[in-house]
C-alpha positions as CSV (number, residue, x, y, z in Angstrom):
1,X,-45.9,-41.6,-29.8
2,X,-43.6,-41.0,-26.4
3,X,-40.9,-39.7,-26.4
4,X,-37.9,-42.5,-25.8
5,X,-36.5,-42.2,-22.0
6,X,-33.7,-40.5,-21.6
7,X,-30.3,-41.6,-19.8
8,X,-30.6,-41.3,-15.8
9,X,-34.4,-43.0,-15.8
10,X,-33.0,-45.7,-18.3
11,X,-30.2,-46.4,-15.9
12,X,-33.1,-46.4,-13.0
13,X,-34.7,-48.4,-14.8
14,X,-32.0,-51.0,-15.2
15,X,-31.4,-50.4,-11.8
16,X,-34.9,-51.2,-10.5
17,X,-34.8,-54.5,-13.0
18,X,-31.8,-55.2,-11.5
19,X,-33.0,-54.9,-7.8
20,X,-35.7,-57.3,-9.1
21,X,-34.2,-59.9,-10.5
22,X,-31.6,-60.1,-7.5
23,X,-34.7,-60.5,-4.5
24,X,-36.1,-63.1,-6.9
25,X,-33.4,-64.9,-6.8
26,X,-32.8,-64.6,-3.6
27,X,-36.3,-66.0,-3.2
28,X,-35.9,-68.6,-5.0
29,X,-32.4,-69.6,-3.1
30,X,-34.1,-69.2,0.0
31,X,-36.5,-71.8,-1.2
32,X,-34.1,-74.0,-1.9
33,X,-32.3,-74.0,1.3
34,X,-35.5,-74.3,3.3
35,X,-36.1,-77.2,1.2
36,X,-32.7,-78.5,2.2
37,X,-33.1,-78.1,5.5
38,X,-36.3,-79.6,5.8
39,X,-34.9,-83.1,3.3
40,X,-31.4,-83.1,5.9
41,X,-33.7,-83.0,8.9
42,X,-36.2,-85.5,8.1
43,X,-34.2,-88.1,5.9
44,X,-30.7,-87.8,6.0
45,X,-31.3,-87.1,10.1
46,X,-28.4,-84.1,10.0
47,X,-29.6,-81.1,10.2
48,X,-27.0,-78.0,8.7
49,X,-26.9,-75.2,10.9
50,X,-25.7,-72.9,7.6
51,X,-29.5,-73.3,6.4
52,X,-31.4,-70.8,8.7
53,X,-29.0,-67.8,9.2
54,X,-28.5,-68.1,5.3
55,X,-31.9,-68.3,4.8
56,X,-33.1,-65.1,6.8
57,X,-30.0,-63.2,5.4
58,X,-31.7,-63.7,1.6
59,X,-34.8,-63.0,2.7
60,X,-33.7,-59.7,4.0
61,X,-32.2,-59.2,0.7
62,X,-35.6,-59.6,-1.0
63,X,-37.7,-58.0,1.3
64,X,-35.3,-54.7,0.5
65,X,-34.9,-55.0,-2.9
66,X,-38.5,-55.2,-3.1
67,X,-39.6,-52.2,-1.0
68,X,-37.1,-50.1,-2.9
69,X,-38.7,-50.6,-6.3
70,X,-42.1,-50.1,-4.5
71,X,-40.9,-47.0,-3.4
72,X,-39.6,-46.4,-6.8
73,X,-43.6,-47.2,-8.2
74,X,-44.9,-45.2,-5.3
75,X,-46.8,-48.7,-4.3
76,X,-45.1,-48.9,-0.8
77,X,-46.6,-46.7,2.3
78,X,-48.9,-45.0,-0.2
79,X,-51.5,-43.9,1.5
80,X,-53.5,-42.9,-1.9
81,X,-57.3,-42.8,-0.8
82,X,-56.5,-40.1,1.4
83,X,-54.6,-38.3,-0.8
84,X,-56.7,-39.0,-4.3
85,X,-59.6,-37.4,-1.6
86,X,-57.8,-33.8,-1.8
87,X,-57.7,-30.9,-3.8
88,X,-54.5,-31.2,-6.7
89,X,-52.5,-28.3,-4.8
90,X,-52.8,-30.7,-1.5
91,X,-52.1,-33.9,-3.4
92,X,-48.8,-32.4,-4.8
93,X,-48.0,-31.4,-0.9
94,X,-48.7,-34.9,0.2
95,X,-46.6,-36.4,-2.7
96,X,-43.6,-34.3,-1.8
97,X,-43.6,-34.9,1.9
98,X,-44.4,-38.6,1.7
99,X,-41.2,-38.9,-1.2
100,X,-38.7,-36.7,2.0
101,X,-39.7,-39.3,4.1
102,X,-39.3,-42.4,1.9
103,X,-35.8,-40.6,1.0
104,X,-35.2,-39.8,4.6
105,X,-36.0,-43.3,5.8
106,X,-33.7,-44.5,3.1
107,X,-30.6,-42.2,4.4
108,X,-31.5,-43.7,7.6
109,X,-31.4,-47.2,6.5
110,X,-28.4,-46.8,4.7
111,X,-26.1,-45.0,7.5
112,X,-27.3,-47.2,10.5
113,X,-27.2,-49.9,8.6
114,X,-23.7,-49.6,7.0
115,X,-22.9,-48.6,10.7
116,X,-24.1,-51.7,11.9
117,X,-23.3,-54.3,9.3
118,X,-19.3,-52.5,9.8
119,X,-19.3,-52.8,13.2
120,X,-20.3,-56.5,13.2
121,X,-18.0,-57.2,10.4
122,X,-15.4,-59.3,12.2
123,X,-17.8,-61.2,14.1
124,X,-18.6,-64.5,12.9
125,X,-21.7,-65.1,12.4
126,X,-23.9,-68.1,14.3
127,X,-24.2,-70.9,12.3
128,X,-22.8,-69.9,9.0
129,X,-19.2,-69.4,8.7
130,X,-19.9,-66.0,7.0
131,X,-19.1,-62.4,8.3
132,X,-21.7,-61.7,11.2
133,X,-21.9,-57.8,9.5
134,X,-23.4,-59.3,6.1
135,X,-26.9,-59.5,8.1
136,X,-27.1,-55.5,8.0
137,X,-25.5,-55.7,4.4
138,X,-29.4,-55.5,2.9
139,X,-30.3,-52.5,5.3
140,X,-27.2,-50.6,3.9
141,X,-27.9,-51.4,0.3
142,X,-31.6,-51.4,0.0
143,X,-31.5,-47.9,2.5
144,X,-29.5,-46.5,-1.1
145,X,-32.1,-47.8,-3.5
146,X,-34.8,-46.5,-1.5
147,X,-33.2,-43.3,-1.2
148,X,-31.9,-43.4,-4.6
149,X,-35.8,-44.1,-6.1
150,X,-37.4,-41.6,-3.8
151,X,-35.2,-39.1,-5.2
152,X,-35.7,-39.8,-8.3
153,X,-39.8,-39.3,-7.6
154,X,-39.4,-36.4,-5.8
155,X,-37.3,-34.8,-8.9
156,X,-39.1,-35.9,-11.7
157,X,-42.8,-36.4,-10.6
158,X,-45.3,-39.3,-10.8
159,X,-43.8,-42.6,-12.0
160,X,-44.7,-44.0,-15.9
161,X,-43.8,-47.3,-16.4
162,X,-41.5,-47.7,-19.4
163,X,-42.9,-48.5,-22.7
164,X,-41.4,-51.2,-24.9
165,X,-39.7,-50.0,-28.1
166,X,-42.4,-50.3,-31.4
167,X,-41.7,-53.5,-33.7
168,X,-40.0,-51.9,-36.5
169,X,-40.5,-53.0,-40.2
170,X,-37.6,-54.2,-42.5
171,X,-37.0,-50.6,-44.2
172,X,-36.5,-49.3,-40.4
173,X,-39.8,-47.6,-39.6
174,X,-42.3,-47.7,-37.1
175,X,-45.3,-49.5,-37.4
């Protein structure tokens, strides 16, 4: 039987979930819009102008929130064919440099993006009447995650997938 995860990769977890749920979403609004767009256009002959910078501004959203729970699952720029081809010692080198860079990259992400997304803050943005500076907003936040979950890798190893809780009988005992 495991042993239950503790607080910090609980929270992660959560986190993770959370990042998720959020670039589903923002999917599935995406979707929607484009769908709107497309019905305005076509029937109703009045085409929004709110629909595409909306639109690429979710997408972003998903497209980060997504790459930093791959990098939390080691599933994004894993170059594992190489690295399952070398000896252990050279496979835990290859882990720990590829995890700096992922970490690294986030930093990067997170700084130039927050950079960016505050400097363009008080422009308005084309099409949209939204803050020009929320189109890095994604950059700054999914830089964190990434930087966040590679962290997380390089401190505590290989990622295991949680396990869900054993059904427990009525007198409180595993089954």
């Amino acid at each position: 039987m495991s042993e239950p995860r503790r607080g910090f990769a609980r929270a992660l977890d959560s986190l993770a979930l959370l990042a998720m749920a959020l670039a589903g979403i923002a999917l599935v609004l995406m979707a929607l819009i484009q769908a709107w767009q497309v019905f305005a256009r076509y029937v109703l002959n009045d085409s929004p102008g709110w629909t595409e910078p909306l639109a690429l501004l979710l997408m972003s959203f998903a497209v980060m929130f997504g790459a930093s729970v791959a990098v939390r699952r080691e599933s994004h720029f894993a170059f594992q064919s190489l690295q399952h081809a070398m000896p252990t010692p050279v496979q835990w080198l290859m882990k720990s440099v590829s995890r700096l860079i992922a970490a690294a990259a986030g930093a990067g992400l997170m700084v130039l993006g927050g950079t960016l997304m505050i400097d363009d803050w008080p422009v308005p943005m084309a099409g949209a009447p939204l803050p020009s500076g929320l189109k890095f907003a994604a950059l700054c936040v999914g830089g964190g995650l990434i930087l966040i979950f590679a962290l997380e890798r390089l401190l505590t190893g290989d990622y295991h997938a949680p396990v869900a809780d054993a059904p427990k009988d009525a007198s409180g005992a595993e089954d």
